[in-house]
Every structure is written in structure tokens, then in C-alpha cells.
ROSE-4610 file (N, C-alpha, C; in Angstrom, 1 decimal, always signed):
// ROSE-4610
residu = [X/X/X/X/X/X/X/X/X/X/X/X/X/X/X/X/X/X/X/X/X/X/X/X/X/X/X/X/X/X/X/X/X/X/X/X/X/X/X/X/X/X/X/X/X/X/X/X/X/X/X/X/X/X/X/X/X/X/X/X/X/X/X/X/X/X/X/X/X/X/X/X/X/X/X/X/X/X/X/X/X/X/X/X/X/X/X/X/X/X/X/X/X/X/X/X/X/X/X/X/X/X/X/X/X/X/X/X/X/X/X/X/X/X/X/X/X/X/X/X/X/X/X/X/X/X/X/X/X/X/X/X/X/X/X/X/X/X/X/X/X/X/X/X/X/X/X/X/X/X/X/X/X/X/X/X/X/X/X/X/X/X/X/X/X/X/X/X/X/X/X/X/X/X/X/X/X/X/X/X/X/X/X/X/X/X/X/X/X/X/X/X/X/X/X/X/X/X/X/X/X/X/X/X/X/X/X/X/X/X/X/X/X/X/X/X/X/X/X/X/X/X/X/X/X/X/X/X/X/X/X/X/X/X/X/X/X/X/X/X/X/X/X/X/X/X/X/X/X/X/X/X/X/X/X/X/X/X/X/X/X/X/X/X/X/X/X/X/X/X/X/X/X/X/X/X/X/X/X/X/X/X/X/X/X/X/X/X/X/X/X/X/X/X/X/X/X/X/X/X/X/X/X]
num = [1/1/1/2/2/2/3/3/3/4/4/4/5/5/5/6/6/6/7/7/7/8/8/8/9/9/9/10/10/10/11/11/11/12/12/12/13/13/13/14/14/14/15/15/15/16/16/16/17/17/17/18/18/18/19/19/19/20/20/20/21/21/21/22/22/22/23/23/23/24/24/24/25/25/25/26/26/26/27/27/27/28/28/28/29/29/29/30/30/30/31/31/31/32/32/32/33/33/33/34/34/34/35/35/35/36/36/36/37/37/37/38/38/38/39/39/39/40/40/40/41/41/41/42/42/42/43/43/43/44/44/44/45/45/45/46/46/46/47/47/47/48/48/48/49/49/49/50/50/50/51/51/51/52/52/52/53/53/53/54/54/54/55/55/55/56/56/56/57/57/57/58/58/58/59/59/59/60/60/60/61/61/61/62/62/62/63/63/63/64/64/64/65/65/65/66/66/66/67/67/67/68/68/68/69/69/69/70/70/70/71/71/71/72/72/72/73/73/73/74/74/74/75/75/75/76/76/76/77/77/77/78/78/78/79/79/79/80/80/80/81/81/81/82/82/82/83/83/83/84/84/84/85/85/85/86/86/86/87/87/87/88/88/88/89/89/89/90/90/90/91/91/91/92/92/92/93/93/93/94/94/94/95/95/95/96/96/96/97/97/97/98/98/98/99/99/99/100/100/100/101/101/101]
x = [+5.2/+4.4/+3.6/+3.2/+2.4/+3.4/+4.2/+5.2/+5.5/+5.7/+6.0/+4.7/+3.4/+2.3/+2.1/+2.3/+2.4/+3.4/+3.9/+5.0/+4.1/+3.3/+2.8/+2.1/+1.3/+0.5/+1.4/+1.3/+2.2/+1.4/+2.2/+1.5/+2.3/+1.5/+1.7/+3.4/+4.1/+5.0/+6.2/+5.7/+6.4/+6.6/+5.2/+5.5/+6.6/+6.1/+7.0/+8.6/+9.5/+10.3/+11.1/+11.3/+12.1/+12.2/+11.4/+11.3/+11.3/+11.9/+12.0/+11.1/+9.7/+8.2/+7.9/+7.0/+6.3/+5.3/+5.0/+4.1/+3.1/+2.5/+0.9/+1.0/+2.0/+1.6/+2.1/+2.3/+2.0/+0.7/+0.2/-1.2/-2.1/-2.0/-2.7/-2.7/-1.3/-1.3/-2.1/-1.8/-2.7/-4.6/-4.7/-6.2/-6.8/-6.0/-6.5/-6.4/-5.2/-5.6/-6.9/-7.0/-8.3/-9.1/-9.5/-10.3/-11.0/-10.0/-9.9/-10.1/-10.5/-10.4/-9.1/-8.2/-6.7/-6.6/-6.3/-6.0/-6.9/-7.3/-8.3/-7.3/-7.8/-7.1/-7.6/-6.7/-7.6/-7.1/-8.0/-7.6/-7.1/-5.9/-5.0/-4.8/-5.4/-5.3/-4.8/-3.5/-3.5/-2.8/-2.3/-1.9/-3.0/-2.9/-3.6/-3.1/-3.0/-2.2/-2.6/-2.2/-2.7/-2.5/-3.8/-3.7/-4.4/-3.1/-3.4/-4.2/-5.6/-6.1/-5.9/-5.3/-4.3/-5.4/-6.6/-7.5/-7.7/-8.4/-8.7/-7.5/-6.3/-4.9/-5.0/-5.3/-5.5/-6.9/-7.8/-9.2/-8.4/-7.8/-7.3/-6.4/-5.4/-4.3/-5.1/-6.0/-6.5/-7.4/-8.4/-8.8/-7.8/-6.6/-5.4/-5.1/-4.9/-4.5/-5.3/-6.8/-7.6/-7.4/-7.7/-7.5/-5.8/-4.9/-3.8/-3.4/-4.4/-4.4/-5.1/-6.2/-6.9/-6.2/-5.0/-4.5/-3.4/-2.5/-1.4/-2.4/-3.5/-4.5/-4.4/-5.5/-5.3/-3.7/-2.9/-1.6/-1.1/-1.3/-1.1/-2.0/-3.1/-3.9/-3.2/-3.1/-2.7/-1.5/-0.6/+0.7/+0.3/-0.6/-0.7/-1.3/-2.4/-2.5/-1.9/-0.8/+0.3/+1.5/+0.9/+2.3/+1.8/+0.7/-0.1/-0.5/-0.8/-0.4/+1.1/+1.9/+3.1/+4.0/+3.2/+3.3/+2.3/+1.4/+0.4/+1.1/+1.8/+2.7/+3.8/+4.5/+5.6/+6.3/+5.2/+5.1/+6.7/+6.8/+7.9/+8.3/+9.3/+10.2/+9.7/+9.0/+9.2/+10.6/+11.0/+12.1/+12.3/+11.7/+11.9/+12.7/+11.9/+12.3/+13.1/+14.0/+15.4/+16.7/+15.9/+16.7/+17.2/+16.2/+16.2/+16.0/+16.6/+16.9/+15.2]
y = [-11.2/-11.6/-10.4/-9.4/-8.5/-7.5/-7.4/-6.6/-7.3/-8.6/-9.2/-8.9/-9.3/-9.4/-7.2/-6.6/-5.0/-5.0/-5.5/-5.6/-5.9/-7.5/-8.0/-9.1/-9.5/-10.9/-12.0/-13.3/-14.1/-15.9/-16.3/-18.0/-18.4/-19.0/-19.7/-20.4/-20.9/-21.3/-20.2/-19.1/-18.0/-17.1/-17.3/-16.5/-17.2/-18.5/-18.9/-19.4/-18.9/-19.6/-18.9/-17.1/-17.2/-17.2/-18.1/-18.2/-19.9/-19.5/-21.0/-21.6/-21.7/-22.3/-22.8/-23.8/-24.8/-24.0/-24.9/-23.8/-23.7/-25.3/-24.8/-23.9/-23.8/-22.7/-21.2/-21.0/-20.1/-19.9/-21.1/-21.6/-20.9/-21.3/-21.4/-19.8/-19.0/-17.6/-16.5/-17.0/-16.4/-16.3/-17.8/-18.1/-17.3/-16.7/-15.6/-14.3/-14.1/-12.3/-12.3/-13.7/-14.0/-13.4/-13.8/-14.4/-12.7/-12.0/-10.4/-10.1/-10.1/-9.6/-8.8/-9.1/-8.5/-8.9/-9.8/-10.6/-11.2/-11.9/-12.6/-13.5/-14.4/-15.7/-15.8/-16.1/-16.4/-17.0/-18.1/-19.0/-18.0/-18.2/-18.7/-19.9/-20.8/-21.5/-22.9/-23.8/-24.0/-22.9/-21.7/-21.4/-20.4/-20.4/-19.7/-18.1/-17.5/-15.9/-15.8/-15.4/-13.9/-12.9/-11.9/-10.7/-9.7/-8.9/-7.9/-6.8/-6.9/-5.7/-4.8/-3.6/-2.8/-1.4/-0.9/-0.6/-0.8/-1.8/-2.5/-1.9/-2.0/-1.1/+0.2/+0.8/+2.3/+2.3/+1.7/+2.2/+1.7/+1.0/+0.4/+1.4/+2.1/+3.3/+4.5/+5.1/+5.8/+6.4/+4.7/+4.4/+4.6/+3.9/+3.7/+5.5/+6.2/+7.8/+8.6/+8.5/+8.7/+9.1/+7.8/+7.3/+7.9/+7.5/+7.9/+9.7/+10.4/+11.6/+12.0/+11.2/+11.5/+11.0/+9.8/+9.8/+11.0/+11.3/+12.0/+13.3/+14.0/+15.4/+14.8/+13.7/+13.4/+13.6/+13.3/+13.3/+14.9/+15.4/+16.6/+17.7/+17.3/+17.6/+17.1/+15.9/+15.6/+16.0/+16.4/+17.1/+18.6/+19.0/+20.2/+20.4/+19.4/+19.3/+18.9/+18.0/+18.0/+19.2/+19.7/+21.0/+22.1/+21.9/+23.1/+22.5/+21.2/+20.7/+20.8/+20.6/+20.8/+22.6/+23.3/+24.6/+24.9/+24.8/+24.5/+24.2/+23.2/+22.1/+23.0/+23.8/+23.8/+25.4/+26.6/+28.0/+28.3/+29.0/+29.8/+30.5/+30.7/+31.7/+33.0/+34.0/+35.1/+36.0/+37.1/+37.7/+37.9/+38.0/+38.0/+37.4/+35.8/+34.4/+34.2/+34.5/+34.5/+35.4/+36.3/+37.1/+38.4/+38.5/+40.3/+41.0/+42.4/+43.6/+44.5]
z = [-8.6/-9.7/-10.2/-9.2/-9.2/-10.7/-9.9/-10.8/-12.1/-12.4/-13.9/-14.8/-13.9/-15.0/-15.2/-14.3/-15.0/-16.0/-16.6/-17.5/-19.2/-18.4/-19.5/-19.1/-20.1/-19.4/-19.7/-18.6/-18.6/-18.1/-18.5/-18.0/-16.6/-16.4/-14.9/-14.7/-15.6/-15.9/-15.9/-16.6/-16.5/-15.7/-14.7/-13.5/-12.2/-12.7/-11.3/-11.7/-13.1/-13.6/-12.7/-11.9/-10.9/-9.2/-9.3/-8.1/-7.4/-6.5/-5.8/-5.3/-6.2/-5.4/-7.1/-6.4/-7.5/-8.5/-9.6/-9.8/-9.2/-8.5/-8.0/-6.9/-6.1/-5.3/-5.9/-7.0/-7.8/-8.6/-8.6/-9.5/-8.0/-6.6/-5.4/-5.3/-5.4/-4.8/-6.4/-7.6/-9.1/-8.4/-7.8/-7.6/-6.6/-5.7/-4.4/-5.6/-6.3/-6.7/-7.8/-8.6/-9.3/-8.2/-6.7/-6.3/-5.8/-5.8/-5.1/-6.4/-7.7/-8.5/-9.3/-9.0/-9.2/-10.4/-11.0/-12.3/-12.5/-13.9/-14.7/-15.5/-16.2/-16.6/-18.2/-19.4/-20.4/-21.3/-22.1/-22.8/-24.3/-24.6/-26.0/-26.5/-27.0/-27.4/-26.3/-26.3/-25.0/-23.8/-24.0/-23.0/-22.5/-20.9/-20.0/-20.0/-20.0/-19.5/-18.7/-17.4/-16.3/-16.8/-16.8/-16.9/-15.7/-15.2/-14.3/-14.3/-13.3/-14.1/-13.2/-14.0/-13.2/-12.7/-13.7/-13.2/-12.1/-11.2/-9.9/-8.8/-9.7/-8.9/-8.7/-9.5/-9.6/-8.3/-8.3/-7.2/-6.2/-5.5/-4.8/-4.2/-5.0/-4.7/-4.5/-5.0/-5.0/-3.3/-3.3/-1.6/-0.7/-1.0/+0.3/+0.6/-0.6/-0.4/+0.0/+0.0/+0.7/+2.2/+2.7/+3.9/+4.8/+3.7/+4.0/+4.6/+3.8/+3.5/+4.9/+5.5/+6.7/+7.7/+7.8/+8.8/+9.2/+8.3/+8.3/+8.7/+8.5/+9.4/+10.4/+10.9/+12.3/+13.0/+12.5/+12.8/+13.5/+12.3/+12.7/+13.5/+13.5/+14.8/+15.8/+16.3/+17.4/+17.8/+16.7/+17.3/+17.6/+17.6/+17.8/+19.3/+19.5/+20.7/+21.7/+21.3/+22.3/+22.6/+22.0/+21.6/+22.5/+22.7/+23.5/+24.7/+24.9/+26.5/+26.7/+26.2/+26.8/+27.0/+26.3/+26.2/+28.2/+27.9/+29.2/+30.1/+30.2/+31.1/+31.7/+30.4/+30.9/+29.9/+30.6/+29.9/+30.3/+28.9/+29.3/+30.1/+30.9/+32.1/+31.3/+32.4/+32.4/+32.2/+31.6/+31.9/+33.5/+34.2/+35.6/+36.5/+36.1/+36.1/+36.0/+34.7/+33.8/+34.4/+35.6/+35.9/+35.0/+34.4/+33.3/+34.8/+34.5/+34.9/+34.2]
């Protein structure tokens, strides 16, 4: 639904015409992204439109890459630290070791 209304604004009837669910539980799942602020609702005469505010998407993507950006550091910190306990763990053979001349 998320994807139809980035397209364009649409009525409740339109959102759910491909899918195998009624409309009110398309009316019930519109009323949570209302409810998160995701979409807003507005009178045309009798029809309703949802319209996605894609803004709200953008801060949303924005926060998640953030965050995303500080796990993938952490990430690679920690591989680094394991790379050097296992270096620690398990040091290279001397040429000696190896049986060099």
C-alpha cells in the first residue's frame, strides 16, 4: 500500500482492490500509518484519498542510516578486535619453526 500511495493518492477502495483483504482491514491497517503519522486522509468531495507523506519517509530513512552507519563501525571495530585476539592466540611460526635453514 505503502508503494501504491508513492505513486499517487488513492481511496481506500483502491488500495485494497489487489489484495485479498476487506477493505476495513485496509481501512484498520491506513488508520495505524495515519496514526504514526505516515499518511493523512482528505475530503474530495465524497471521496477520501490517502495521501503518503513521503517527507516523514525521507526523516525516517535518513534516522535508520544514521544508526545503520554506527552499527556497520561498531562492526568493524569488532572485527578488528577479534583479528588481533586471534593473531595473539595463534602468532605466526617463526622461520625456525617452519624449519628455514
Amino acid at each position: 500500500m505503502v508503494a501504491r500511495l508513492a505513486d499517487a493518492d488513492a481511496g481506500v477502495n483502491e488500495l485494497a482492490e489487489p489484495y485479498d483483504v476487506s477493505v476495513q482491514a485496509v481501512s484498520k491497517h491506513l488508520k495505524v500509518l495515519e496514526e504514526a503519522g505516515l499518511v493523512t486522509r482528505t475530503r474530495e468531495a465524497q471521496r477520501r484519498p490517502v495521501h503518503l507523506e513521503a517527507e516523514v519517509f525521507d526523516l525516517m530513512t535518513k534516522w535508520i542510516e544514521r544508526y545503520r552507519r554506527q552499527a556497520e563501525e561498531r562492526y568493524r571495530r569488532l572485527d578488528d578486535v577479534l583479528a588481533e585476539m586471534d593473531t595473539e592466540q595463534n602468532p605466526a611460526p617463526t622461520d625456525r619453526e617452519r624449519g628455514a635453514s
